[in-house]
C-alpha positions in Angstrom: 80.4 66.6 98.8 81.5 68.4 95.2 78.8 69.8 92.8 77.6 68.0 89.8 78.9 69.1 86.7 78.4 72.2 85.0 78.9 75.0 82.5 80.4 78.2 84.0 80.3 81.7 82.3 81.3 84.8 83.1 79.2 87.3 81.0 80.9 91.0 80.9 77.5 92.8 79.6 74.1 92.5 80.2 73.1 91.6 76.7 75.7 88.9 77.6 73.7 87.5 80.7 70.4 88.0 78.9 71.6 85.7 76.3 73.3 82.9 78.6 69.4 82.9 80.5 67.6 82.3 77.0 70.1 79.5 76.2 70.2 77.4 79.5 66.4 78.6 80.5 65.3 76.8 83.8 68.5 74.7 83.8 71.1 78.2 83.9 71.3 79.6 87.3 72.1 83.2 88.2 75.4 83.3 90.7 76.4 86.8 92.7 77.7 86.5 96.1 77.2 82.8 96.2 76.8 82.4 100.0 73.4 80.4 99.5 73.8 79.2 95.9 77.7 77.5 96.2 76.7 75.2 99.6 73.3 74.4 97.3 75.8 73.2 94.7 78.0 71.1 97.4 75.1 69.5 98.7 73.6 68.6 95.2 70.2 70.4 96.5 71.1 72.3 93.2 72.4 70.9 90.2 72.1 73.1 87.5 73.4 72.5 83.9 75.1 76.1 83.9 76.1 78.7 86.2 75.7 82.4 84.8 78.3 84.9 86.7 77.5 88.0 87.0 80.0 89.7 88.8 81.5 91.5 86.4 78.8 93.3 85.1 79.6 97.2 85.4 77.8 99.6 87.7 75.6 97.1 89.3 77.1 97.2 92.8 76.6 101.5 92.9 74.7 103.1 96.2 74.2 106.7 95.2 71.2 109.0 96.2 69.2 110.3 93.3 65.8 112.3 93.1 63.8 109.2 93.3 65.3 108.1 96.2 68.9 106.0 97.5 69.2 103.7 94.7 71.4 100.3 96.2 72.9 98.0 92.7 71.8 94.4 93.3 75.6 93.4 93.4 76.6 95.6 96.1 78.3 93.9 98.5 76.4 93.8 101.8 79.1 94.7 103.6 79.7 98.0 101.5 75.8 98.6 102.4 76.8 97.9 105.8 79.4 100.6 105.8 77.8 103.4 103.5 76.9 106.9 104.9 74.3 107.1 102.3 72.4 103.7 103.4 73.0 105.3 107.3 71.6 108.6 106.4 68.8 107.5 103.8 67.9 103.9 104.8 69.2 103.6 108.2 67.2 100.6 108.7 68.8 99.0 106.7 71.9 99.9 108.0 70.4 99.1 111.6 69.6 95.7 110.4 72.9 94.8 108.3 74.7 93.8 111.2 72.4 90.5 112.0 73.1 89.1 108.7 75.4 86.2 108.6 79.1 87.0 109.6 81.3 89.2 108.4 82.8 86.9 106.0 79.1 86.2 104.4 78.6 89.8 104.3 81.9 90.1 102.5 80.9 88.4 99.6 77.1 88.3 99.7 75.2 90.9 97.9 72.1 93.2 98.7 70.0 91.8 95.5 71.5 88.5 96.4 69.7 88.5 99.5 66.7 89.6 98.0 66.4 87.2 94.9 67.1 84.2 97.6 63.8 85.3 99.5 64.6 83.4 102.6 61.6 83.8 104.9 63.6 84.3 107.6 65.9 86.9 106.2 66.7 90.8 107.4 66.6 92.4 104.0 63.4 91.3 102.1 61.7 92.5 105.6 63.4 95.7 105.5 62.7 96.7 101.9 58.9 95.7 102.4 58.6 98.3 105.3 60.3 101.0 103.4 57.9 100.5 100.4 61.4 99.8 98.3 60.9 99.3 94.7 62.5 96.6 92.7 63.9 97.1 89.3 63.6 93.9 87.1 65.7 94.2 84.1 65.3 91.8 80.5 66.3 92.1 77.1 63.2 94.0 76.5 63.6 96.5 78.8 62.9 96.8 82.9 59.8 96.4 84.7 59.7 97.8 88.2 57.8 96.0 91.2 57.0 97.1 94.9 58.8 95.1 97.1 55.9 94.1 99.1 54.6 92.2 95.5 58.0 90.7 95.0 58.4 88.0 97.4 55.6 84.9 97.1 57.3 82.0 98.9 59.9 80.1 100.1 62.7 80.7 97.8 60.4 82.3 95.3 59.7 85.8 94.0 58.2 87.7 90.9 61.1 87.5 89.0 60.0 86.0 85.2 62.7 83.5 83.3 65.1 85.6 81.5 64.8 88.7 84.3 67.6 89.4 86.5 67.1 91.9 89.6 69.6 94.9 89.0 68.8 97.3 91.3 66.9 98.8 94.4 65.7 102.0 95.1 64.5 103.4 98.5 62.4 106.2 98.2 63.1 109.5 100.1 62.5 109.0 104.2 60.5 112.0 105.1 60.8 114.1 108.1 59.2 112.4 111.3 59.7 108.5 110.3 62.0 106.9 112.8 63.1 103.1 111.5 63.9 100.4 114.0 65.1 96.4 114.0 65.6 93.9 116.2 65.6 89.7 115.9 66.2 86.8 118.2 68.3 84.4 117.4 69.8 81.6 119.3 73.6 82.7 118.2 74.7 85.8 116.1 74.6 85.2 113.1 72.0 81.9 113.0 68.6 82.6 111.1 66.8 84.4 113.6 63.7 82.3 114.8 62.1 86.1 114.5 62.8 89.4 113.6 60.8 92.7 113.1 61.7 95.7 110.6 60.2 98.6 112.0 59.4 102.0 109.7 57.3 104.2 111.8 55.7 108.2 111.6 55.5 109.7 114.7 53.8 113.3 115.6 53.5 114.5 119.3 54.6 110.9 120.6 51.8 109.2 119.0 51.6 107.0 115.7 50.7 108.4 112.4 51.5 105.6 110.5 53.5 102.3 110.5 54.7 99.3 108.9 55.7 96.4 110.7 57.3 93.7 109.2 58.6 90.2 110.5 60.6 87.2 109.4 60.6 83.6 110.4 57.0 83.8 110.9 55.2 82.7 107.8 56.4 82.2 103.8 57.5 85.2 103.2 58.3 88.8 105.3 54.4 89.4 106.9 53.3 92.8 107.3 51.4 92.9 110.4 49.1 95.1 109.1 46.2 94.6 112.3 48.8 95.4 115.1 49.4 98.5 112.7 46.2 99.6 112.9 45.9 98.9 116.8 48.4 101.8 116.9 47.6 104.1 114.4 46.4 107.3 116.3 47.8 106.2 119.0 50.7 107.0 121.7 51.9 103.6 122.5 51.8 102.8 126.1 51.7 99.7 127.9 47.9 99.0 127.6 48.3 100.3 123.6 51.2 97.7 123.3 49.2 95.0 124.9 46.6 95.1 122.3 48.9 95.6 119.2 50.2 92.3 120.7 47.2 90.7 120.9 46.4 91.9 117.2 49.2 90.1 116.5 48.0 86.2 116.7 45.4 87.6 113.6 48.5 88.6 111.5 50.9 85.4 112.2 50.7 82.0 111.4 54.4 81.0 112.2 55.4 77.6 111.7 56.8 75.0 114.2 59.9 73.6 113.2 63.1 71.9 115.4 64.2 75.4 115.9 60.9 76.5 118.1 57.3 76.2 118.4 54.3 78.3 116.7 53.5 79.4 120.3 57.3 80.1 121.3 57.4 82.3 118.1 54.2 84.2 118.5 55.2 85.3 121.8 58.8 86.3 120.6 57.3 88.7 117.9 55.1 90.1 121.0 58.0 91.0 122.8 59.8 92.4 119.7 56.9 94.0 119.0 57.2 95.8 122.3 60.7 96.3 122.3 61.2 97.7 118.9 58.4 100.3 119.6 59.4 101.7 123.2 63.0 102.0 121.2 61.3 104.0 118.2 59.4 106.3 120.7 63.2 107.0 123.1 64.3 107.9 120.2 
């Protein structure tokens, strides 16, 4: 199939952008990488009046490490993420998690805020930014508003971002000494949607759990923080009977959906074994 018609522009500025989202409103759609967006368009499941481009907007596809934290630009490509010393050294899970999404031509052309502002439930990114209590910059003609990452996503395919806002940039505050990050998914094929997946950003003192934050995808409308199997391990060196209950914690935190990929049950019982696995991992470490 071909797209509908539409308006294409290229804006070289911000102000630019800005201006082409006041003009087009609801109708004018944003396009980075494209990888979701441009099969949308093929398949008519989108059929906006104008695409906005904003490729060529300077400095938005930067990583660099700041005070605040390792700031990644929203139209980095995820490949460059996937290949950056500073996301290895600073935000290693993403970098542990980078290789899962898509293929390598996706990654090519797909970007980091991209990813993001798509808010696929069963995405890598959104749950990796939630477990490393990422912030979101949200820039408009106005100025930028900033939003926890964990606030940011509120459906399928929907986030917090306003009309007129585009995401610009996301910053990952400083990892401090004794976190250990982790992430693992199952998927039928590399490179599929995984039917689950688990973003794991974890403190641990003297083999035992300070703190945690486990995230999943594919197992509700947006990335779910498990926040009652966190708290069955907080305090606690994770053995097997530790484990056991974390994972039994864990039919309080999801409500996964049964779909022609697999069942609610299947799915619960794959995030118990990631569960598992991605912990024992954290703690060989």
């Amino acid at each position: 199939m071909k797209p509908a018609p539409f308006a294409y522009h290229r804006p070289a500025t911000l102000e630019e952008a800005f201006d082409l989202l006041g003009r087009y409103g609801p109708d004018g759609r944003v396009l980075a990488g494209g990888q979701s967006l441009v099969p949308a368009l093929n398949m008519r499941l989108a059929t906006p009046a104008a695409l906005i481009d904003i490729n060529r907007l300077p400095a938005l596809d930067r990583i660099q490490l700041t005070p605040e934290g390792l700031v990644i630009g929203a139209l980095a490509r995820q490949e460059a993420v996937a290949r950056s010393p500073l996301v290895a050294q600073h935000a290693p899970l993403i970098a542990l998690a980078m290789p899962h999404v898509g293929h390598l031509a996706i990654r090519t052309r797909g970007t980091f805020g991209g990813s993001l502002a798509q808010a696929d439930p069963a995405a890598e990114l959104p749950a990796c930014v939630v477990a490393l209590a990422a912030t979101l910059r949200l820039a408009r003609r106005d100025g930028v508003r900033e939003m926890p990452a964990a606030r940011f996503f509120r459906g399928i395919y929907t986030t917090a971002l306003e009309p007129g806002e585009i995401l610009t940039e996301v910053v990952v505050p400083p990892v401090q000494p004794g976190w250990l990050s982790s992430f693992a998914e199952l998927a039928r094929r590399h490179g599929d949607y995984a039917l689950v997946g688990l973003a794991a950003h974890c403190c641990v003192s003297n083999r035992a759990v300070v703190e945690v934050r486990l995230v999943f995808t594919g197992v509700g409308l947006t990335p779910v923080r498990a926040t009652r199997a966190e708290a069955a391990l907080v305090g606690r060196h994770p053995d097997a009977n530790v484990l056991a209950e974390a994972g039994r914690a864990l039919d309080a935190d999801l409500d996964p959906p049964s779909d022609v990929h697999a069942s609610a049950p299947l799915r619960r019982h794959l995030a118990r074994v990631l569960l598992t696995r991605v912990l024992t991992r954290l703690l060989e470490t």
